[in-house]
C-alpha positions as CSV (number, residue, x, y, z in Angstrom):
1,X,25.0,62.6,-44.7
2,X,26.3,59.4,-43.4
3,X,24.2,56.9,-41.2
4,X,25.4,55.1,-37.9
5,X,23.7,52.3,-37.0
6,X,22.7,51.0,-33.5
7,X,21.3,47.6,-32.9
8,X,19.5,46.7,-29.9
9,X,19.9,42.7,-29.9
10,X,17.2,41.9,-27.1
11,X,13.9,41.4,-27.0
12,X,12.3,45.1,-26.7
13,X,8.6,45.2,-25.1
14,X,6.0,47.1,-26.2
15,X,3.2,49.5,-24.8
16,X,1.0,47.1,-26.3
17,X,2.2,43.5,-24.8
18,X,3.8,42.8,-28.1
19,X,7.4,43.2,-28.6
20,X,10.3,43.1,-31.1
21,X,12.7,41.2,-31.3
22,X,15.5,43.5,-31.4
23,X,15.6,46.7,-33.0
24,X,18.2,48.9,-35.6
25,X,18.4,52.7,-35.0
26,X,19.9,54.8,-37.8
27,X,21.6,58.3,-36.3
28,X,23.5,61.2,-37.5
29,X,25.8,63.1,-35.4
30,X,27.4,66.8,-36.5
31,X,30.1,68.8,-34.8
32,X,31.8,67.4,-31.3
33,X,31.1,66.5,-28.5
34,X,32.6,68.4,-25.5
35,X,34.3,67.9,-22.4
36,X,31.4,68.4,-19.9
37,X,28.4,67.0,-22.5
38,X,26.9,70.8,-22.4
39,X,26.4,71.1,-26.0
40,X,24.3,67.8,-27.1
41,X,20.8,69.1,-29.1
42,X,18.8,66.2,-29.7
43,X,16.0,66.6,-32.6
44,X,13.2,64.2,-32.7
45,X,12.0,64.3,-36.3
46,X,8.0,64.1,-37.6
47,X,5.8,61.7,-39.3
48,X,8.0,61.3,-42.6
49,X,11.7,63.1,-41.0
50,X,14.7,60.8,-41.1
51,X,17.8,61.1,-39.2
52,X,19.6,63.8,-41.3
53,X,17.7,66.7,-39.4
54,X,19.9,69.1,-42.2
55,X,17.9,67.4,-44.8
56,X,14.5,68.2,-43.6
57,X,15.3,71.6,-41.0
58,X,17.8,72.8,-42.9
59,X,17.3,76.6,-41.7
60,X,18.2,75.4,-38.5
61,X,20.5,72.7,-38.6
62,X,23.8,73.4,-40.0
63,X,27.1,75.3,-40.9
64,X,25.8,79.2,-40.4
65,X,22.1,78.0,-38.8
66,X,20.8,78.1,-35.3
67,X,22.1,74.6,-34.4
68,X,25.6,75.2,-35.9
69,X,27.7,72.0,-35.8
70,X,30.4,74.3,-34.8
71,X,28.7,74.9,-31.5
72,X,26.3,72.6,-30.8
73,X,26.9,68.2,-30.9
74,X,23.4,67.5,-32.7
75,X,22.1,64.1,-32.9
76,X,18.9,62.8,-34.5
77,X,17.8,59.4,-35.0
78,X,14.9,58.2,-37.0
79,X,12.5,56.2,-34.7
80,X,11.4,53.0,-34.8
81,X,8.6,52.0,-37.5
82,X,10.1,54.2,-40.3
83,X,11.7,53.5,-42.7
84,X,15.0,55.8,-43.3
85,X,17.7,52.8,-42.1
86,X,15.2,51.9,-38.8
87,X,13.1,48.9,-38.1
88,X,10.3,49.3,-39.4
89,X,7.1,47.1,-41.3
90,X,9.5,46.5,-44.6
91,X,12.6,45.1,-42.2
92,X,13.0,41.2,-41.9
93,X,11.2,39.6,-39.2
94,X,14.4,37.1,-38.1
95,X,11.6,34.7,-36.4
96,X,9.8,34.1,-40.1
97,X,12.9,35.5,-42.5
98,X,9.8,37.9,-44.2
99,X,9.4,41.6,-43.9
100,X,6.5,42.3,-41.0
101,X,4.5,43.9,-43.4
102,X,0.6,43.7,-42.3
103,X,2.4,42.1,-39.1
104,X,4.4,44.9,-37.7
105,X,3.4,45.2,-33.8
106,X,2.3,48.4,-32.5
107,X,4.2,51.0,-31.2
108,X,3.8,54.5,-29.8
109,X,5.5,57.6,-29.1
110,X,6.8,55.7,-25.7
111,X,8.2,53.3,-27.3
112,X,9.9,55.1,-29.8
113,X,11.3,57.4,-27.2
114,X,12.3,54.2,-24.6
115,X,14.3,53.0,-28.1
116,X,15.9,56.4,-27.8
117,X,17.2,56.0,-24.4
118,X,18.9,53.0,-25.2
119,X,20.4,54.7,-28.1
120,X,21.5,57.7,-25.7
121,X,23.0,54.9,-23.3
122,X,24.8,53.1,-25.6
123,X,26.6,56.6,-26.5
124,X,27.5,57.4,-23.3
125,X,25.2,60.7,-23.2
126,X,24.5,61.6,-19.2
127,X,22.5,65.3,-20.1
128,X,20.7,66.4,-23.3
129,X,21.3,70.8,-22.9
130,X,18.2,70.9,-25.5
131,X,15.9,68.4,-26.7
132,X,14.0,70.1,-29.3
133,X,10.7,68.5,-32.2
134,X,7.9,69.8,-34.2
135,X,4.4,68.0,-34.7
136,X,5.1,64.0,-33.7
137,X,8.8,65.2,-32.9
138,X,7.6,67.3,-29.8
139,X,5.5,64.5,-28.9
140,X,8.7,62.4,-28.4
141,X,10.4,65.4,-26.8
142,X,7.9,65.8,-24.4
143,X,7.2,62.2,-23.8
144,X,11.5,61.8,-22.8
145,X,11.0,64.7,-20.5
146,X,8.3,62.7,-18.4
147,X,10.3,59.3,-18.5
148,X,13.6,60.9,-17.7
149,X,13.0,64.2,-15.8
150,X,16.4,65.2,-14.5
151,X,18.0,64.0,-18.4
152,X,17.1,66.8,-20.7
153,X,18.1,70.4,-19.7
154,X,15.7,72.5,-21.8
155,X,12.9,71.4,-23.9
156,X,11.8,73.1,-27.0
157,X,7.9,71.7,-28.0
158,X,6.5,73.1,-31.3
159,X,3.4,72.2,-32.9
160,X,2.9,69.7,-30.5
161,X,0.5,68.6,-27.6
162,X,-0.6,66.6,-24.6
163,X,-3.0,63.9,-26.0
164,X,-4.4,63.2,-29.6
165,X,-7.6,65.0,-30.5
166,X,-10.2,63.3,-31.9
167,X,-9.9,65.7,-34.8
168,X,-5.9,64.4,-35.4
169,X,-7.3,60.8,-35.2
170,X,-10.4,61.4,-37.6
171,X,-7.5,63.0,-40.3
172,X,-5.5,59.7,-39.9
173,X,-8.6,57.1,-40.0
174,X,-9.1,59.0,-43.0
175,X,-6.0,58.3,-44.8
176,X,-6.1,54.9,-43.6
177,X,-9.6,54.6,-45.1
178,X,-7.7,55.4,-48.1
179,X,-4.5,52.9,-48.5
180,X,-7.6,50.2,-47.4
181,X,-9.5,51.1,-50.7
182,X,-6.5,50.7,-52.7
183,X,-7.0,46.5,-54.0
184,X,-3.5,46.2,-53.3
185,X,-3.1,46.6,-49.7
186,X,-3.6,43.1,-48.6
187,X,-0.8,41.8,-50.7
188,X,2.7,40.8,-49.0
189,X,4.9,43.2,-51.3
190,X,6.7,46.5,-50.6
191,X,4.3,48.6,-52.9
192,X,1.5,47.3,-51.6
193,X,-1.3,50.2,-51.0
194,X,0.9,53.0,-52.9
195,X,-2.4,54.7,-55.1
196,X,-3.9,54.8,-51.9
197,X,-1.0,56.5,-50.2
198,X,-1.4,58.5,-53.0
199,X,-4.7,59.6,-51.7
200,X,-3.8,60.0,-48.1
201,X,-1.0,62.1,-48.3
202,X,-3.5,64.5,-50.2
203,X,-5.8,64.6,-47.5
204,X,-2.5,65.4,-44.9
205,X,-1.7,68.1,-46.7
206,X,-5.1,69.9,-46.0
207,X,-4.7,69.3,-42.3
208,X,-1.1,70.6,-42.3
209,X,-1.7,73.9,-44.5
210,X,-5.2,75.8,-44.4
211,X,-7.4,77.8,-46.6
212,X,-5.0,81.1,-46.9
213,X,-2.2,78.9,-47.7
214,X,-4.0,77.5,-50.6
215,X,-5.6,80.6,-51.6
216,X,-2.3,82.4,-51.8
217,X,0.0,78.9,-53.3
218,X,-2.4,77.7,-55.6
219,X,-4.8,80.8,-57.0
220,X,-6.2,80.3,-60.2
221,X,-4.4,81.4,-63.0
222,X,-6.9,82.6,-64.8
223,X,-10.9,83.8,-64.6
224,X,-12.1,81.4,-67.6
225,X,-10.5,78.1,-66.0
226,X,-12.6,75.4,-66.2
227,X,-10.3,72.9,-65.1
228,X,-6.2,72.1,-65.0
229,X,-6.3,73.9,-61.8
230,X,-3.2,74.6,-59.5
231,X,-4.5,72.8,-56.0
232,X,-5.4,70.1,-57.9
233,X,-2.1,69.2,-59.8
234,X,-0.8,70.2,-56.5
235,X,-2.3,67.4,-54.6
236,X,-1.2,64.7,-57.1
237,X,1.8,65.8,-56.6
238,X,2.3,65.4,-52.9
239,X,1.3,62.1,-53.6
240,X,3.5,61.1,-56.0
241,X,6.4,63.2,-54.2
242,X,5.9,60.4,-51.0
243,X,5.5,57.7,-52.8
244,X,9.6,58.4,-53.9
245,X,11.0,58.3,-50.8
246,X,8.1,55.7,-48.6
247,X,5.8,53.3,-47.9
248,X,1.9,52.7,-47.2
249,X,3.1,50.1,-44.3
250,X,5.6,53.0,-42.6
251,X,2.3,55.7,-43.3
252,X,-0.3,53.5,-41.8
253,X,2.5,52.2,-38.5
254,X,3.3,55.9,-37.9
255,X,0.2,57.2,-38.3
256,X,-1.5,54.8,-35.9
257,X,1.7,56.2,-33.7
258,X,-0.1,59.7,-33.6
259,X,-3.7,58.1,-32.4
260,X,-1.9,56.1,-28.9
261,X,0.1,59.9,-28.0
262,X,-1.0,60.3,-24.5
263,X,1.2,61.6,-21.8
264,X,-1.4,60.6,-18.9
265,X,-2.0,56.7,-19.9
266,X,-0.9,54.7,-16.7
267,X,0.2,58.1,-14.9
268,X,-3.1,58.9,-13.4
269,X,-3.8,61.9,-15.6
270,X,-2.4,64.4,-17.8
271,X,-1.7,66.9,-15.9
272,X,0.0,64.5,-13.1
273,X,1.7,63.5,-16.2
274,X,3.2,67.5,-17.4
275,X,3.8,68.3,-13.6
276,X,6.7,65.6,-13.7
277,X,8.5,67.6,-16.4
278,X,11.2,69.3,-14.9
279,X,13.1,71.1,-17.9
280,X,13.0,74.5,-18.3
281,X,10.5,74.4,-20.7
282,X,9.7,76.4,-24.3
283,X,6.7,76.4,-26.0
284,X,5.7,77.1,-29.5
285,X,2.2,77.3,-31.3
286,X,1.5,78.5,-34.5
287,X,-1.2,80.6,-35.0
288,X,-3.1,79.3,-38.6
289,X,-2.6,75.7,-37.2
290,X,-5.5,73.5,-38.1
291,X,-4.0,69.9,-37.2
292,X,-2.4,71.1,-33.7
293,X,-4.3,73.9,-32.5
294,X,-2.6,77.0,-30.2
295,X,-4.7,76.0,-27.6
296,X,-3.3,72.4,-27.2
297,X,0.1,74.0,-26.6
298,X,-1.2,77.1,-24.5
299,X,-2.6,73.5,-22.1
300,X,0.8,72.6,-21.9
301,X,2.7,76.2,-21.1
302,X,-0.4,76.7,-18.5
303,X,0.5,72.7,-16.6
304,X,4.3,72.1,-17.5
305,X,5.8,73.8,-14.3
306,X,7.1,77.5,-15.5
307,X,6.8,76.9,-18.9
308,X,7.5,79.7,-21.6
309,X,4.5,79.7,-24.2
310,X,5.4,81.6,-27.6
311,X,3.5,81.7,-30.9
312,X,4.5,82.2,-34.3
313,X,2.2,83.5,-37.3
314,X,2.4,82.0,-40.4
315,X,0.9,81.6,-43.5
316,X,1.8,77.6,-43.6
317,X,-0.3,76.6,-40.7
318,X,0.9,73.2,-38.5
319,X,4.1,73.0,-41.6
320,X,5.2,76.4,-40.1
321,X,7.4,75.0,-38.3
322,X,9.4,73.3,-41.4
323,X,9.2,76.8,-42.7
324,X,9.7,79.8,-40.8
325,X,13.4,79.3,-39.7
326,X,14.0,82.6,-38.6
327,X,11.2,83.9,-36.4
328,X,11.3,80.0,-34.8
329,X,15.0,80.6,-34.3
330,X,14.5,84.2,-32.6
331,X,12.1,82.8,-30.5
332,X,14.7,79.8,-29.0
333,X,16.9,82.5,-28.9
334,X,15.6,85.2,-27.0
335,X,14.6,82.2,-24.9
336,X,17.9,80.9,-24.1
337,X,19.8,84.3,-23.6
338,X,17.0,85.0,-20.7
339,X,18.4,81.9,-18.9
340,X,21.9,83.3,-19.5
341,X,20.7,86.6,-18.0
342,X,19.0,84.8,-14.8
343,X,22.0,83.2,-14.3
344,X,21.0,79.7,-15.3
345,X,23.5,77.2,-18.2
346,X,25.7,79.0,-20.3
347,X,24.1,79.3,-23.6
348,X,26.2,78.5,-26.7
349,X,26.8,81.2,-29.0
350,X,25.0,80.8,-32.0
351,X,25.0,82.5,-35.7
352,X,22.6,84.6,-37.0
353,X,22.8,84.1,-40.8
354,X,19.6,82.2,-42.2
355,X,19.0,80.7,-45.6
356,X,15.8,81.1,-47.7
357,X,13.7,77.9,-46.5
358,X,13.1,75.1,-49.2
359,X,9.7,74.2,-50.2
């Protein structure tokens, strides 16, 4: 799908005290637009998502899905510090003429949403009827529902939670432990620290499955096997399946991204922080969840103001929620047609036909 471009040509501060000196936003739009804004869904994509949510959610996003172009005006933008069209560590730092590389300020999932907003001004988009993301996506959901509480008309958090544990930061030191060992990370190139990217997307993908995902993907194939065996070749391939499509400098900026989520910095606590949210709020966990817990999103039904906590049960632990299109999409469902029925925003019909998930 086509990308549009937005470029912010000012100086744009940072949590940190740093800033950038401008920024590019690449977006996709499907279907139109109506006459009252009542049908924009925004999707904030995760860690490695780009801005063609039909690429990467394609059970839900598309002709025949949940979020049917037909109904719905969907917009998704990669954020800031990719590396799918945005600015990001491998885009040319005007004040040097270089890539940022090594130098690429830090950002955080407030920053990435504030770059949103300015995106959503400059299109002229008053109300958001769903803002919907999964894993760092819901983090950015939730974080826009904080900043701009009377914006977004129902919020949809899966996978997602408050603060970063130490156990999500402790995954992520660990894969940046990883691109440091490789002996070409200190070098000023775009491939620099690719073996160890290698590595640390092979220690991600044991955080976001879990033992009976691995015991039921990658069983042995036989009882005499010595070696040549199927989680193994599996975890080299991960690797070498990022490596095609990014970079250690976009893995190590987003992933340092994850470790600064917190919803209560500078607002006195979380849970001043959640009270301010003032969509109707959704919910999801998934059960076999190692990286993002069910408890960390039953904290945030228990002190988002009437929120509605669900939970799905998968086999694919936190990447459930790339997976299991149609229980996630009778769950959003049965959600929205109980606001219909309690007389809240009309809820656009939606079809019920679902394509096998790809893996």
């Amino acid at each position: 799908m086509d990308l549009t471009y937005f470029d912010y040509k000012y100086s744009f501060p940072l949590e940190s005290g740093e800033s950038l000196p401008g920024f590019r936003l690449a977006y996709t739009t499907r279907g139109t637009l109506n006459s009252d804004q009542s049908n924009v869904v925004w999707i904030c994509h995760a860690l490695t998502g780009n801005a063609d949510a039909g690429d990467w959610w394609g059970g839900m996003v598309g002709p025949g899905k949940y979020y049917d172009p037909a109904n719905h005006f969907v917009i998704c933008a990669n954020v800031i510090g990719s590396c799918y069209g945005s600015t990001g560590p491998l885009s040319i730092n005007p004040y040097t003429g270089q890539p940022f590389y090594h130098h690429f300020p830090m950002i955080t999932i407030r920053d990435m949403v504030a770059a949103l907003d300015l995106l959503r001004q400059e299109l002229g988009i008053e109300k958001i009827h769903t803002c919907i993301g999964g894993s760092v996506g819901g983090e950015q959901a939730l974080e826009w529902a904080i900043l701009q509480p009377s914006l977004i008309e129902n919020l949809v958090i899966i996978a997602a939670s408050a603060i970063a544990s130490p156990w999500c930061i402790a995954f992520n030191e660990a894969q940046r432990m990883a691109i440091e060992a490789d002996p070409t990370w200190p070098e000023q190139r775009d491939d620099a620290g690719v073996a160890g990217m290698k590595a640390a997307r092979a220690m991600a993908m044991i955080s976001y499955r879990n033992y009976d995902t691995y015991g039921f993907t990658q069983a042995l194939d036989n009882n005499e096997q010595l070696d040549g065996y199927k989680s193994a070749s599996y975890q080299r391939y991960q690797g070498e399946k990022l490596v095609e499509r990014f970079n250690a400098f976009t893995y190590w900026t987003l992933s340092k991204v994850m470790d600064s989520h917190n919803v209560g910095r500078n607002r006195g606590s979380i849970l001043n922080a959640l009270a301010q949210v003032k969509s109707r709020t959704l919910v999801v966990g998934i059960r076999s969840d190692l990286l993002f817990p069910p408890s960390e999103q039953q904290f945030l039904a228990r002190h988002i103001p009437d929120a509605t906590y669900e939970e799905i049960d998968s086999l694919y632990g936190h990447d459930g929620f790339l997976i299991e299109f149609r229980p996630l999409a009778g769950i959003i469902r049965k959600w929205m047609a109980s606001a219909a029925s309690a007389g809240g925003a009309p809820v656009t019909n939606a079809s019920t036909s679902f394509s096998q998930p790809v893996k």
